[in-house]
C-alpha positions in Angstrom: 159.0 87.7 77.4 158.9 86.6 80.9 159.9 89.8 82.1 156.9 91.5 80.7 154.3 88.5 81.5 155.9 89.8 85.4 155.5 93.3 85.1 151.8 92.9 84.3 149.2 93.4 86.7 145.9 91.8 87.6 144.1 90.6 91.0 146.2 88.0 93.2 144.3 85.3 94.9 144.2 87.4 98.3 143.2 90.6 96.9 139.9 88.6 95.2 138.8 86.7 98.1 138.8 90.3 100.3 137.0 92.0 97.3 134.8 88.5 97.5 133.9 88.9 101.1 133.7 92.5 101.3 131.1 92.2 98.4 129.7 89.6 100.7 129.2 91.8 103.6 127.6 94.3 101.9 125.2 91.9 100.4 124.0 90.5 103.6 124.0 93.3 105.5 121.4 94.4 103.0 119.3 91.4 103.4 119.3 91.5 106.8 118.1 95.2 106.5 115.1 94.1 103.8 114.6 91.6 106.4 113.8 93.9 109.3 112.0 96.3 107.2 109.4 94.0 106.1 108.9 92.7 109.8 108.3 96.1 110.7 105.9 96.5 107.9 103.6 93.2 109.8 104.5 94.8 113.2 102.9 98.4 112.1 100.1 96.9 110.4 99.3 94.6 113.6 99.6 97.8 115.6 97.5 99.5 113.1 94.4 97.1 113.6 94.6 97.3 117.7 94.3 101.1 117.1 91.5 100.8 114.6 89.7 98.9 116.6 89.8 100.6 119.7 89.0 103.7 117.7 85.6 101.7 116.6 84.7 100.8 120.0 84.9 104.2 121.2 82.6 105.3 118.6 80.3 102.5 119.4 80.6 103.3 123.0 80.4 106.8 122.4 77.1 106.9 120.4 75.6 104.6 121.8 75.8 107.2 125.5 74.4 110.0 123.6 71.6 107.9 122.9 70.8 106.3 125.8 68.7 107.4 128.3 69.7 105.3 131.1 71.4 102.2 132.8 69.8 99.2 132.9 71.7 97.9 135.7 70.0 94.5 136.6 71.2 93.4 133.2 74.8 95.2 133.0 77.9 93.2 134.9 80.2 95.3 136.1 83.6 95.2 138.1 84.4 92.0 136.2 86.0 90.2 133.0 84.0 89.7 130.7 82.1 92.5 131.6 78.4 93.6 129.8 76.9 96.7 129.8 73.3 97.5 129.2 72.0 100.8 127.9 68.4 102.2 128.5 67.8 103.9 125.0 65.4 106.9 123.4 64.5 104.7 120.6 62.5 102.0 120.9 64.1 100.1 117.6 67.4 99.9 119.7 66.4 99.6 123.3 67.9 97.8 124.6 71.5 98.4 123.6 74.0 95.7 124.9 77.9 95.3 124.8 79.6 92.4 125.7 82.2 89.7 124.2 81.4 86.7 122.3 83.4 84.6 124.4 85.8 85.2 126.9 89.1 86.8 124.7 86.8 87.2 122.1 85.2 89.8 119.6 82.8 92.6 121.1 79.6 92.9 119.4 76.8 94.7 120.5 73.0 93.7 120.5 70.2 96.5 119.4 66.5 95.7 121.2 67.3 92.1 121.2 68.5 91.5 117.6 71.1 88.9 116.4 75.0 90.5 117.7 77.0 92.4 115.6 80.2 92.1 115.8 82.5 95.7 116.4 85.6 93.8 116.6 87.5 92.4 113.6 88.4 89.0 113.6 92.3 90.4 113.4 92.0 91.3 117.1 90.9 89.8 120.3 89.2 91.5 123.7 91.4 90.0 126.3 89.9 92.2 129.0 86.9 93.9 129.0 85.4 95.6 132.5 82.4 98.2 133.1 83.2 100.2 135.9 79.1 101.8 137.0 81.0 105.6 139.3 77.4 106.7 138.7 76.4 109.0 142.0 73.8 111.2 143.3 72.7 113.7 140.1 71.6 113.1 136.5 73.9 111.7 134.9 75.5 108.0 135.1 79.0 107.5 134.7 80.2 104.3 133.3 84.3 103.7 133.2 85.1 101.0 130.4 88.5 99.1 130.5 89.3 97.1 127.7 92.6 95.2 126.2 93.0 94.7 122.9 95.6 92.2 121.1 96.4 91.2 117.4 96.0 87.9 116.9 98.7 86.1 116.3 98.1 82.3 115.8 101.8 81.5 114.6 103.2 83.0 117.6 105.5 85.0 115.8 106.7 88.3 117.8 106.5 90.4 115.2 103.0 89.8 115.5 102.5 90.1 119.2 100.6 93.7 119.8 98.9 94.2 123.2 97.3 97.7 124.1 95.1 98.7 126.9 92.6 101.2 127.1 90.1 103.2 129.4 87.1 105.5 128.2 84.5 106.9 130.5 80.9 107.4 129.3 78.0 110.2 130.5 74.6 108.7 130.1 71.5 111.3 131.1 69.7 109.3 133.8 65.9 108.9 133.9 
């Protein structure tokens, strides 16, 4: 009887703590994967809302040139943070048209013929830099070069978070 309790085989103690920590290994090397996928799911979605709204303030800015009919320059700061930028414009409803930031590192939002601001920022980002840059010459059209920097917010501090992007446009506005 002892001979055949002997020639029976099963897991020694060694052989089950390797199989233990092997299954271990596997199991947090798959956590730490979930782990870094769903930080890159909040980095990509805080990228996402820079690009969006730089793509909204283009169109804003964009628009708002092909409307205009001039620079009102007595009113517009330029070569400075927070810069504002006033627009001479063909309809009388919107003139004038003005972009500038609610506070410094704040939200842009634009101003139609004096009306309350609207905001063209999301609360999800900040402005940290916004400069008008008047390159308007001799001729019949003005030139205005915009700088602005864009960042997700990030109250918790968190890297994942952390999204910076600058960007430059340059708007043609027919002048009077």
């Amino acid at each position: 009887k002892i001979k055949t309790l002997m020639n029976q085989r099963g897991f020694t103690l060694f052989e089950l703590l390797i199989d233990v920590g092997i299954v271990g290994l596997i199991l947090l090397t798959l956590g730490l994967s979930l782990i870094n996928l769903l930080y890159g799911r909040v980095k990509v979605r805080a990228i996402s809302e820079v690009l969006s709204n730089a793509r909204l303030i283009e169109q804003q800015l964009s628009d708002a040139a092909r409307h205009a009919e001039g620079i009102n320059v007595g009113a517009s700061t330029f070569n400075s943070d927070p810069g504002v930028l006033s627009l001479n414009m063909e309809n009388a409803q919107v003139d004038p048209t003005i972009f500038s930031l609610s506070s410094d590192n704040g939200i842009l939002q634009v101003s139609e013929a004096g009306t309350q601001d609207v905001s063209i920022t999301t609360n999800n980002v900040q402005v940290t830099n916004l400069v008008f840059h008047n390159l308007t010459g001799s001729g019949d059209m003005g030139v205005i070069q915009v700088e602005y920097t864009l960042q997700a917010n990030n109250p918790a501090n968190l890297i994942y978070y952390d999204y910076v992007a600058s960007f430059q446009t340059t708007l043609r506005i027919p002048l009077d």
